[in-house]
C-alpha positions, 0 to 999 in steps of 0.5 A: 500500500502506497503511503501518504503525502507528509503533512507537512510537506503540503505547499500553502494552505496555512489556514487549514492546516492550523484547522487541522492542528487545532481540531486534533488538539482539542476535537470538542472545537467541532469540525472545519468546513473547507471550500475550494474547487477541486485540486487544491490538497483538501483530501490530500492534508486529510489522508496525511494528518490521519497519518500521523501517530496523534493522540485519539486521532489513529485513522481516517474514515470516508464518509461516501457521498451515497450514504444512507442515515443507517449506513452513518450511525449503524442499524439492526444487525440483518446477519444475526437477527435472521440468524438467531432472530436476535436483536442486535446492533450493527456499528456504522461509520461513525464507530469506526471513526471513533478515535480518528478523523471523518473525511466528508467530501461534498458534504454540501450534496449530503441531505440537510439532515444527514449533516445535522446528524454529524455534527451534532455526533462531532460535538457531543462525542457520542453517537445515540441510536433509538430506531428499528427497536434499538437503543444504543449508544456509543463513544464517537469522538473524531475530527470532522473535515467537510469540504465542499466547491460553492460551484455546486451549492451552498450549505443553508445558514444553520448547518455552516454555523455548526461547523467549529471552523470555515476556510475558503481556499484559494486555487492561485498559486504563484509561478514559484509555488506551482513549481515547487508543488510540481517538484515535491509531487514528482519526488514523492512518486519517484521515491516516496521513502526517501521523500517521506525520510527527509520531513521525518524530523517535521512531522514529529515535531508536528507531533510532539506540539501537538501532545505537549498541547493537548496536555497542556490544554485544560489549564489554559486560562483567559481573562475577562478582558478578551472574552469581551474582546471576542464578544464585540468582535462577534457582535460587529461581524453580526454573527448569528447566536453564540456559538461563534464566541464559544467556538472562538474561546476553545480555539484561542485557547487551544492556539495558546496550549499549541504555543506553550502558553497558559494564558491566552493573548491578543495574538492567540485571538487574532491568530483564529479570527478568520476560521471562526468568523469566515462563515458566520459573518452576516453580509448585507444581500446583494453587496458586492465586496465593499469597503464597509459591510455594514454601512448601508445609509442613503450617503453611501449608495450610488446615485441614479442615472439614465442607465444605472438607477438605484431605488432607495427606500422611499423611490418604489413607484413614488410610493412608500415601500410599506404601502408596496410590501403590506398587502395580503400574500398572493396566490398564483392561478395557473390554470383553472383547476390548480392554484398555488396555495403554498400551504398545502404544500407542507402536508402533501405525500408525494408516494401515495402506494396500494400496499395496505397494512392491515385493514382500513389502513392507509398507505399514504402516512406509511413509507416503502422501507421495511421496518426490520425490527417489527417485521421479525418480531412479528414472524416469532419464528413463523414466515413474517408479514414485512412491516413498513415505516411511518413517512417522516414528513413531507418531501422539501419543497423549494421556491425558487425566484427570478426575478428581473431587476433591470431598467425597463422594469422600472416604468410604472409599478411594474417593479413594485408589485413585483416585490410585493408578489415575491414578499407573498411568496415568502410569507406562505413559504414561511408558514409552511416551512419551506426553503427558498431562493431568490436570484434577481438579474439585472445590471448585465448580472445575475445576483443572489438576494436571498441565499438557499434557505428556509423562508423568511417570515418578512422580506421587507428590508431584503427588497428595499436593498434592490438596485434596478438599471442595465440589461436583462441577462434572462439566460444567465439568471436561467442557467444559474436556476438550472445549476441550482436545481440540479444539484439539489436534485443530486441531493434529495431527488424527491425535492419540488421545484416551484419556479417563478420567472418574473420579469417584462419579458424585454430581453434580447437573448436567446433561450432555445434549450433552457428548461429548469427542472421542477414546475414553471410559472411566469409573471409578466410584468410588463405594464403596456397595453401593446405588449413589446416584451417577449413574455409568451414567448419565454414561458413557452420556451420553458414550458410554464404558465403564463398570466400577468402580473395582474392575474397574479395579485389573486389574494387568497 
């Protein structure tokens, strides 16, 4: 078997390499999440550091991207229960992890759920089983390492801040660095026990820091004037609850045991700021990287002109924006027989099978997976009826809305009731517990307004923010919809796409080919009597429903 890259060998990547450093002296800091495109040694420092004769860090473990809960957490032991017909737990991955390092690549095509499970096993150090009649439970302390390319989605929100730590990587290597990291490969092919020979003195000093640190750790103390410190610091990057200033503590602390110190310093603070903070802090939506996060004043936005307009609180169709956001939520009317009333969506089974299971029972609250445990305890010894399980709940649901920003929207109120027809769609969203997702396309560009996410309760603050003006890029904002889809598809194949194109259909391009996954509906907004836009013509291309803007405002 061919042996691993010498950690310490890997050119660059500073940043998760101090991850790693960190999570193997104290694992309780709770995983790192590392996001970067393809080629840039995630698996690589991975395999490596898993190498490494660490304390309570002796293996790694691959967590499949086609892995089912079972599979994670273990389940009835199939081999001994028709055996012995014996109740018996078999371990999953998790227990083999215990003790080592779990290797989650894409963790962001996994099942929202799946990642919760992890995460919540990587802080508490125990992997709890009740399913199938087993109640089990196991120690299962590991390093978490997730890696993930935002090319192919992004994590929602709640999960990315249960990750201990975030780095994003950088893909640009230099002319030198791409050279040496060439050189150090090619010796390592040609002879890797010699390669390996000459950082031996690295990796165990490596090593030995690493122990002296963990020992030294539980009498690493902070005074109160950094906590402080590291509480305004979260409170200025806006960052969500109180894990960031949790997570922040363990790993300044940990730095500080990593670097002989029993009290924490300004440096130890400093050192971790970015791991911690990289994917907690809030940044204003649709705000390109600006000097100023925070400051969004009137002063400080563009002002208008004939081609680049930009709609302050108080410009929405010379109307007061709360007069344009407070209406009652819409409905859309598709055809005569259906309506989009979000809130039945929430209930809906999407299998409804002709399987019964006992008289008068219906098949529709019962999934196709085989309950094992209560098929073989129904069998007592005789040929058993196979029992199903209990749907858990209904399929994700996601709304996803295009919705054009650009200057030819702007006359009349065509934009306004737009936003008010995108803030319905959020509150029966909200209600029924639904993910959503909103791209606007304007400016010659196509921007997130809202990230992948469970719905809002208001989106009031969140459009006022639009800044309309420029061209239509309607088949940009199509293709990014399609990439969006089918990655969650990859995902959860059983979720429903709802997509809204809404827009006055006055567009140049070509969209001959595009079809986005999932149902289509178009709102055309345009406000002229004489159509110019192009609004049929799109939603037949794409094969959605089409009706006004007008038709649109059907209050429920």
């Amino acid at each position: 078997m061919k042996p691993n890259f010498p950690f310490t060998a890997v050119v660059g990547q500073g940043q998760v390499k101090l991850a790693l450093t960190l999570l193997a002296i104290d694992p309780v800091i709770g995983g790192v999440l590392v996001s970067g495109p393809r080629g840039s040694a995630k698996s690589t420092l991975a395999r490596s550091l898993a190498d490494l004769p660490i304390n309570g860090l002796k293996k790694l473990v691959t967590l499949p991207l086609g892995s089912t809960e079972e599979m994670v957490t273990g389940t009835l032991d199939l081999q001994q229960a028709l055996g012995e017909q014996q109740v018996a737990f078999a371990p999953g991955l998790l227990s083999k992890a215990h003790q080592g390092l779990l290797y989650v690549d894409e963790v962001n095509l996994l099942p929202d759920s799946l990642v919760d499970l992890l995460l919540d096993v990587a802080a508490s150090g125990i992997n709890r089983i009740e399913r199938d009649g087993i109640s089990h439970e196991h120690a299962a302390e590991f390093v978490l390492m997730g890696t993930m390319n935002p090319d192919e989605g992004e994590l929602r929100p709640q999960l990315l801040d249960r990750f201990g730590f975030g780095v994003a990587l950088a893909n640009h290597y230099s002319a030198q660095e791409r050279v040496e990291i060439v050189r150090r490969r090619q010796a390592f092919d040609n002879n890797a026990e010699a390669f390996i020979a000459n950082y031996a003195e690295q990796q165990t000093q490596l090593v030995t820091d690493i122990h002296q640190a963990q020992a030294l750790l539980p009498s690493v103390t902070i005074n109160d004037e950094l906590r402080l410190a590291i509480a305004e610091a979260c409170v200025a990057a806006q960052v969500d609850g109180v894990r960031g200033d949790l997570v922040w503590l363990r790993a300044a602390c940990a730095h500080a045991a990593w670097q002989q110190r029993s009290k924490v310093t300004p440096e130890d603070i400093d050192a971790v700021a970015e791991l911690v903070l990289m994917h907690r802090r809030q940044q204003p939506p649709q705000s390109p990287p600006p000097t100023n996060h925070f400051d969004n004043s009137p002063a400080k936005r563009p002002s208008s002109d004939k081609n680049n307009q930009t709609l302050s609180d108080n410009d929405w169709g010379q109307m007061q924006p709360e007069m344009q956001l407070t209406g009652q939520a819409r409905s859309i009317e598709v055809n005569t027989k259906t309506q989009y009333n979000f809130k039945d969506h929430a209930s809906k089974l999407t299998s409804q099978g002709t399987l019964s299971h006992g008289k008068g029972r219906s098949t529709s609250r019962w999934s196709q997976r085989i309950n094992w445990f209560a098929s073989f305890i129904a069998g007592r010894g005789k040929q058993p009826e196979l029992r199903y399980r209990r749907q858990r709940g209904a399929d994700p649901t996601l709304h996803l809305v295009l919705l054009d920003t650009s200057a030819s929207t702007l006359s009349g109120q065509g934009q306004s009731q737009a936003k008010g027809l995108v803030e319905g769609i959020g509150q029966q969203a909200y209600l029924a517990r639904q993910q959503m997702l909103v791209l606007s396309f304007g400016n010659d560009k196509v921007e997130p307004l809202m990230a992948w996410g469970r719905a809002p309760k208001t989106m009031r603050s969140l459009l006022n923010t639009i800044s309309a003006g420029g061209g239509t890029p309607l088949r940009q904002a199509l293709q990014q919809a399609q990439a969006y889809g089918h990655q969650l598809l990859r995902r959860n194949p059983a979720t429903r796409i709802i997509n809204y194109i809404i827009t006055d259909g006055r567009v140049q391009q070509d969209i001959t080919g595009l079809q986005l996954p999932g149902t289509s509906v178009l709102v055309d907004t345009e406000q002229s009597q004489i159509k110019r836009g192009k609004g049929q013509q799109i939603a037949h291309h794409l094969g959605a429903d089409y009706f006004t803007l007008t038709q649109a405002q059907q209050v429920n």
